[in-house]
C-alpha positions as CSV (number, residue, x, y, z in Angstrom):
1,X,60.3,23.1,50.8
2,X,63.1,23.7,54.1
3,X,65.2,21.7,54.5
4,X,66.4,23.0,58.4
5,X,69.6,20.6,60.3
6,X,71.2,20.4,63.7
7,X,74.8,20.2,65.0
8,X,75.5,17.2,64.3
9,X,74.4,16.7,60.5
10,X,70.5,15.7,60.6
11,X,68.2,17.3,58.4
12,X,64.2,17.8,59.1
13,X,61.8,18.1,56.2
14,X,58.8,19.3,56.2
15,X,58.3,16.5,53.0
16,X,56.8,12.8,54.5
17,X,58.4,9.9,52.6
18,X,56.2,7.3,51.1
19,X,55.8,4.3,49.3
20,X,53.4,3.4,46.5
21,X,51.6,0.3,47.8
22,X,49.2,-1.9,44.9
23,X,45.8,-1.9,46.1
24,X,42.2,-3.3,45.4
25,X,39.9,-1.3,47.1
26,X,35.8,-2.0,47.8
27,X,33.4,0.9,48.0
28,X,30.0,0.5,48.5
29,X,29.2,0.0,45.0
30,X,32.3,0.1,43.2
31,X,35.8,-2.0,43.3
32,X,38.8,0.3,42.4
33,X,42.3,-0.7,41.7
34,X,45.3,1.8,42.1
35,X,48.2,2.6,44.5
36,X,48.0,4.0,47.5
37,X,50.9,5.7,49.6
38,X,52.1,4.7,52.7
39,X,54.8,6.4,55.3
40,X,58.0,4.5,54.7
41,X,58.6,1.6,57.2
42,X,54.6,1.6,58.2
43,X,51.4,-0.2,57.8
44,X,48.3,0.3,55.3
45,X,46.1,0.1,58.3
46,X,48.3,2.7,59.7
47,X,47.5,5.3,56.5
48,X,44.0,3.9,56.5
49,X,43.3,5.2,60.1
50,X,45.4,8.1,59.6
51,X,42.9,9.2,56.5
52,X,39.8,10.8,57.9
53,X,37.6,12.0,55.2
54,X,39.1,10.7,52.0
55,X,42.0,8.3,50.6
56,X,44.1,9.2,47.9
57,X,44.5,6.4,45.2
58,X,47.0,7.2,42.3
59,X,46.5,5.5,39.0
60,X,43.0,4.5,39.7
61,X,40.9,2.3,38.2
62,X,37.1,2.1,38.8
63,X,36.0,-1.6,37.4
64,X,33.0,-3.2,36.7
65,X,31.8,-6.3,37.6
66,X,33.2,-8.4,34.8
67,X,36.7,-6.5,35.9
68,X,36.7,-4.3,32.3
69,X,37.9,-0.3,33.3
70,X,34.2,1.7,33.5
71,X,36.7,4.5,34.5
72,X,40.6,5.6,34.7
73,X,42.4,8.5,36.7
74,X,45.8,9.3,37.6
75,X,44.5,10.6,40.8
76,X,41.1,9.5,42.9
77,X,40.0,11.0,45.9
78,X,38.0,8.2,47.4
79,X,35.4,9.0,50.6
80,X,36.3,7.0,53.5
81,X,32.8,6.3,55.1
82,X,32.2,4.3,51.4
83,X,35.2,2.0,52.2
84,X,34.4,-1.3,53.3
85,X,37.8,-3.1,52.4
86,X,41.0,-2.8,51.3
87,X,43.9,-5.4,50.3
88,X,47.4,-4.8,49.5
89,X,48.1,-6.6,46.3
90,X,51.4,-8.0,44.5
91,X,52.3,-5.9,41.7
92,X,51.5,-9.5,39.3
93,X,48.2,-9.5,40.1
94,X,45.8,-8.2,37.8
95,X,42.1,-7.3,38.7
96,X,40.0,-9.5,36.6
97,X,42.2,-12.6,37.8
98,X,41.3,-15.4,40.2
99,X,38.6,-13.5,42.4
């Protein structure tokens, strides 16, 4: 990492800050729960359009139907073309709840 700053004090980073953000996401056969990471001070739609092939979900959970875990990762790679929706959730909802 470089850390590189002008004349008066600012620093440029080739590191991109961002923020965990709780999310329920809806493949074409599967609903996955996890966090996904957005640029500080911006949108989910905004890192949504920004990923072309594939969005990265940390702590990923792939659920069934009934909401039990069919799989767990700290790290999923998910293809974008099998998204159809995804909503931001509050960290005190859980995925089996009132859906």
């Amino acid at each position: 990492m470089s850390i590189d700053y002008n004349d008066k004090g600012k620093y440029f980073t080739d590191v991109i800050p961002k923020a965990p953000i709780p999310a329920l996401i809806q493949t074409a056969i599967h609903r996955i729960e996890g966090f996904i990471h957005v640029r500080t001070n911006e949108r989910v739609k905004a890192e949504l359009d920004r990923a072309e092939l594939f969005l990265a979900v940390t702590d990923a959970k792939v659920l069934a139907e009934d909401g039990s875990v069919l799989y767990q990762a700290p790290f999923m790679s998910v293809a974008r073309s099998q998204i159809v929706w995804v909503i931001p959730r509050d960290t005190e909802q859980s995925a089996g709840g009132d859906q």
